[in-house]
C-alpha positions as CSV (number, residue, x, y, z in Angstrom):
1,X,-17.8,-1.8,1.5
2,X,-16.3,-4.5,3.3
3,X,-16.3,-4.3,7.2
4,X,-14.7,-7.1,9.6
5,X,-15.1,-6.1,13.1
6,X,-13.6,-8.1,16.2
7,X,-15.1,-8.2,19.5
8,X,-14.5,-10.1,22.7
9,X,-11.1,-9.5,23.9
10,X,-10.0,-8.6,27.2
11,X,-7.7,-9.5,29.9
12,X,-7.8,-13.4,32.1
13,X,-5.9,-15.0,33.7
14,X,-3.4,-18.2,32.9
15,X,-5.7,-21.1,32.6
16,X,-9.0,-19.0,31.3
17,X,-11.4,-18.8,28.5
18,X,-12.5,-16.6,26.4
19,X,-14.4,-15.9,23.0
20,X,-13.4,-13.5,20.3
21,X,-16.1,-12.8,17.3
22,X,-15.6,-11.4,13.7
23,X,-18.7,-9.8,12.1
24,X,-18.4,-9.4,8.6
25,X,-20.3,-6.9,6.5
26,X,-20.6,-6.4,2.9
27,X,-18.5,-9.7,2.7
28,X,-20.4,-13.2,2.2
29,X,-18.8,-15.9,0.1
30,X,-18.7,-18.9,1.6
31,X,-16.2,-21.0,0.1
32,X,-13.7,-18.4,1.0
33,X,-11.6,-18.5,3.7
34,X,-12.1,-16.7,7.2
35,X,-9.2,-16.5,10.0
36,X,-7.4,-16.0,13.3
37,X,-3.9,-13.8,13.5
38,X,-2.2,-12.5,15.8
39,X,0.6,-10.3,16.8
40,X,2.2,-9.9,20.2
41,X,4.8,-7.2,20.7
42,X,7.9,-7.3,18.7
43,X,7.0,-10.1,17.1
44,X,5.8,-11.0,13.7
45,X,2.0,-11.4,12.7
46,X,0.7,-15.1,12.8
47,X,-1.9,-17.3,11.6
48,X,-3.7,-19.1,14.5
49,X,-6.8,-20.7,13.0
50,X,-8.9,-20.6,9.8
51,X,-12.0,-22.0,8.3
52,X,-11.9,-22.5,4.6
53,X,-13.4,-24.4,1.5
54,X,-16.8,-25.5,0.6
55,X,-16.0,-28.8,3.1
56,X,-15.5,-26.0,5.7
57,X,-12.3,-27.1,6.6
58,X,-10.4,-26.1,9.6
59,X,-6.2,-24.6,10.3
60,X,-5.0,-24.6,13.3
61,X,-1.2,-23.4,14.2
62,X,0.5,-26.1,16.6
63,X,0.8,-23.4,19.4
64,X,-2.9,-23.6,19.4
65,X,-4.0,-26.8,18.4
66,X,-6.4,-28.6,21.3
67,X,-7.4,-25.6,23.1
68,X,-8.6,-23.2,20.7
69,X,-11.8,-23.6,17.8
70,X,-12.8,-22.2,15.5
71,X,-16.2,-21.8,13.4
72,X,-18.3,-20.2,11.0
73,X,-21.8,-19.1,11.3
74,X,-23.0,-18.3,7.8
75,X,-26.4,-17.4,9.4
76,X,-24.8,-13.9,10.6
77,X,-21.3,-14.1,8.7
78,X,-19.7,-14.2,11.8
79,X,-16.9,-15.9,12.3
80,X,-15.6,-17.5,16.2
81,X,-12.5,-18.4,18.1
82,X,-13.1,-20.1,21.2
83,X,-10.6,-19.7,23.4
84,X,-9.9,-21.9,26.6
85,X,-6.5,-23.3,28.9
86,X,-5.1,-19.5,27.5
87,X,-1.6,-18.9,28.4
88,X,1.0,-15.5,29.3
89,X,2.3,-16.5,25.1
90,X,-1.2,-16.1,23.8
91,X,-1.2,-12.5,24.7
92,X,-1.6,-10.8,21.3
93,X,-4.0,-8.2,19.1
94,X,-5.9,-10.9,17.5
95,X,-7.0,-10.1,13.6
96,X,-9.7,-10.9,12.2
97,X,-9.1,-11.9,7.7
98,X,-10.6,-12.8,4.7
99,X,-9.9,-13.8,1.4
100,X,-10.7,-15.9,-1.9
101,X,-8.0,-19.4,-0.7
102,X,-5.8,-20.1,2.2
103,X,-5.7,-23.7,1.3
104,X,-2.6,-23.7,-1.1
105,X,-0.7,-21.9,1.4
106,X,-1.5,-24.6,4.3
107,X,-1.5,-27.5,1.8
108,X,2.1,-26.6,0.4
109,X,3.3,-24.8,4.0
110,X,1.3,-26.0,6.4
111,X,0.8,-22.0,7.8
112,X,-1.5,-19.4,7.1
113,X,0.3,-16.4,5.3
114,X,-1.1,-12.7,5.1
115,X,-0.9,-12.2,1.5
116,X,-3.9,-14.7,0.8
117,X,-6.0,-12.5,2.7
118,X,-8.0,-9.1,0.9
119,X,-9.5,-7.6,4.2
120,X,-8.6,-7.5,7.8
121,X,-10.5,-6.3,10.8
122,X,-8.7,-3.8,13.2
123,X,-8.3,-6.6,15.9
124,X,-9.5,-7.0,19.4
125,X,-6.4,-7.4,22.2
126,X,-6.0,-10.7,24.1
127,X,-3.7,-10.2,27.7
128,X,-3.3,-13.7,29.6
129,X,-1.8,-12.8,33.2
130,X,0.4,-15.8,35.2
């Protein structure tokens, strides 16, 4: 059975860091891909960053893009987003996904979209405070 499990959430202020993980159990194939959502209130779910393909290739959404990083560690099947200059916007629940290939969907639309994705974790909740 397939288990993806989010950890290090919490609340910090404008201008903070922090780290979320995504252990995966009962799920290791390492060309797939591995990503970020998230969801804030009232608003649509959103790809923020993946890693995918054999190259270990990386997505990130503009909104993101400089501040945040992601990474794999095949080691433990865990997969990161490091977090840092967090803002009020980046409040979300942040999801953790997998699935067989993101890269058709970022190649032809330069996003990340759910329906690539097979298994979700139940997501870990982000609050950046002004």
């Amino acid at each position: 059975q397939v288990q993806l499990v989010e950890s290090g959430g919490g609340s910090v202020q404008a201008g903070g860091s922090l780290r979320l993980s995504c252990a995966a159990s009962g799920y290791n194939s390492n060309n797939h891909c591995m990503a970020w959502f998230r969801q804030a209130p009232g608003k649509k779910r959103e790809g923020v960053a993946a890693v995918y393909g054999v190259d270990r290739n990386t997505y990130y959404t503009e909104a993101v893009q400089g501040r945040f990083n992601v990474s794999r560690d095949n080691g433990d099947n865990t997969l990161y987003l490091q977090m840092t200059s967090l803002k009020p916007e980046d409040t979300a629940m942040y999801f953790c996904a997998a699935g067989p290939n993101c890269m058709r969907a970022i190649q032809a639309l330069g996003v990340l979209v759910e329906i690539d994705f097979t298994h979700w974790g139940q997501g870990t909740q982000v609050t950046v405070s002004s």
